[in-house]
C-alpha positions as CSV (number, residue, x, y, z in Angstrom):
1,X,8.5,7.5,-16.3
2,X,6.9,10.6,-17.6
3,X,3.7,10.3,-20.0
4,X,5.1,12.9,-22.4
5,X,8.1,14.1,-23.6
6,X,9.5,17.4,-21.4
7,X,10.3,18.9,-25.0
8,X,6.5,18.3,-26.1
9,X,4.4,21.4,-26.2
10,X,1.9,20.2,-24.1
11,X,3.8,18.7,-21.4
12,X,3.1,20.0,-18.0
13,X,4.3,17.6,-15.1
14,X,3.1,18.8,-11.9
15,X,-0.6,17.1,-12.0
16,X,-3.2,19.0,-9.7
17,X,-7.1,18.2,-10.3
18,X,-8.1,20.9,-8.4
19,X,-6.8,23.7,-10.2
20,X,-9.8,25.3,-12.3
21,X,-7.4,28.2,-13.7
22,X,-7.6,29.5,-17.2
23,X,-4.4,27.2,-18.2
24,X,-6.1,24.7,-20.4
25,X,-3.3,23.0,-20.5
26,X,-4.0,21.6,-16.6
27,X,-7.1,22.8,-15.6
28,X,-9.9,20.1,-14.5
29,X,-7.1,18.0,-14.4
30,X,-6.4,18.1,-18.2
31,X,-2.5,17.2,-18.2
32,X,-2.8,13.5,-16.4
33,X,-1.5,12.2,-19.2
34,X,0.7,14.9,-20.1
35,X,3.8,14.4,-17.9
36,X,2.9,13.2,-14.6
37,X,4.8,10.2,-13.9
38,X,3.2,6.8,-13.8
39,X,5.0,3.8,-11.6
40,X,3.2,1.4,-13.7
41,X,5.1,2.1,-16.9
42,X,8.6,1.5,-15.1
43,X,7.4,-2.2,-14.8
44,X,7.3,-2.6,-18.4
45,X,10.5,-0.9,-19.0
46,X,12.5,-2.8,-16.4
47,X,10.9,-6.0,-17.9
48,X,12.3,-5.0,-21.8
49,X,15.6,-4.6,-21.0
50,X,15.8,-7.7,-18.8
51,X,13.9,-9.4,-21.8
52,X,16.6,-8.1,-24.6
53,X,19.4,-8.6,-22.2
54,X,18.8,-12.3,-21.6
55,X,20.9,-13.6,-24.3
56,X,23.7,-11.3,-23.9
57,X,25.7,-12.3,-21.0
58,X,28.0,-9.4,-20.6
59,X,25.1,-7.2,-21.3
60,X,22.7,-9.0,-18.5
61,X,25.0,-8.8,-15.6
62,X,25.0,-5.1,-15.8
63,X,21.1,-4.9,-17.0
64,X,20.7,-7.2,-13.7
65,X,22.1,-4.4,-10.9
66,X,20.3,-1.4,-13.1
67,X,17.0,-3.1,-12.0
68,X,17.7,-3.9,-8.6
69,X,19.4,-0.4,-8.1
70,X,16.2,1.2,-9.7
71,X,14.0,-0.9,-6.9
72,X,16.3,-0.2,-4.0
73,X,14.4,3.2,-4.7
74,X,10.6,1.7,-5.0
75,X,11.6,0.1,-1.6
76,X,12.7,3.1,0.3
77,X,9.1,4.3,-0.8
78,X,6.9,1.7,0.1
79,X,8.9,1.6,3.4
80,X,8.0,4.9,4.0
81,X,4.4,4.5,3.0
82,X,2.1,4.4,5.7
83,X,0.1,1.6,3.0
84,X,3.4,0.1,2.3
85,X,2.8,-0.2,-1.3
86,X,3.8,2.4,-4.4
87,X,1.1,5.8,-5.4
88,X,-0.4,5.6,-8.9
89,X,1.3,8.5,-10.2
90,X,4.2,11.5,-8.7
91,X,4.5,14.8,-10.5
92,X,7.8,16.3,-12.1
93,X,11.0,14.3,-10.7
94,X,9.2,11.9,-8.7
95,X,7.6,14.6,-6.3
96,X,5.1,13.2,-4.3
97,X,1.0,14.6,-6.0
98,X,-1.4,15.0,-3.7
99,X,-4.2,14.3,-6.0
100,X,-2.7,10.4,-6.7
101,X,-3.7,7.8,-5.0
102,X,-1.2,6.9,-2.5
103,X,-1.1,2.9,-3.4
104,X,-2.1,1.4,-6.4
105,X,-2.5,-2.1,-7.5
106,X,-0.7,-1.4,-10.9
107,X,1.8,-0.1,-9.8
108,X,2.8,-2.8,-7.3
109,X,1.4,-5.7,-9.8
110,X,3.8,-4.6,-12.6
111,X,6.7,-3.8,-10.1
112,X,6.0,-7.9,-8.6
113,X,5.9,-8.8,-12.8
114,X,9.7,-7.6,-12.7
115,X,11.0,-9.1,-9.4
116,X,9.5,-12.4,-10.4
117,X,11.3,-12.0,-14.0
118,X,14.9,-10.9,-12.1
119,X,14.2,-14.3,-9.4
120,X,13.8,-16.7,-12.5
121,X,16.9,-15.2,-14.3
122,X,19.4,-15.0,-11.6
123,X,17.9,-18.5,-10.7
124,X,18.6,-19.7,-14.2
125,X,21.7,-17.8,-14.1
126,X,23.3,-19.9,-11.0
């Protein structure tokens, strides 16, 4: 999930800390929370719409496979981390940033908040 709008003025989504140019836009890291995309905030997301789409049966079946398509693509990358766990943040259209870090507890924490949410609804569910 991006931390600002694409349309926004400001937004720049390819995070470096070491540039020190004269765009003071990103220099010394300025745009971190200006459109580099944090893992953590998919947690949350995920969590919502499971959350709304309790109640609505023929709503939650299809809310239900969104989230574990959307996984199926957090666990290709954890498999393919050498930490096996998710980076803090990835630049523009999940490209990996070299200046994240390349696991973060966040981002796994919130990611576990959602698979144990999904467990005790399909649980309830059958």
């Amino acid at each position: 999930m991006k931390t600002l709008d694409p349309d926004d003025w400001a937004y720049d989504g390819n995070y470096d800390n070491a540039y020190d140019g004269h765009d003071g836009k990103k220099a010394k890291g300025f745009n971190y929370h200006q459109g580099p995309e944090w893992l953590w905030l998919m947690g949350y997301f995920l969590r919502a719409k499971l959350h709304f789409a309790k109640d609505k049966p023929d709503l939650l079946d299809k809310t239900v496979q969104f989230i574990q398509q959307t996984l199926s693509a957090h666990q290709v990358e954890m498999e393919k981390s050498p930490w096996r766990g998710l980076p803090e943040l990835t630049n523009k259209d999940g490209v990996k940033c070299t200046d994240s870090c390349p696991t973060q507890a966040w981002s796994m924490g919130c990611i576990l908040d959602v698979l144990y949410d999904l467990d005790k609804v399909i649980t309830e569910k059958t």
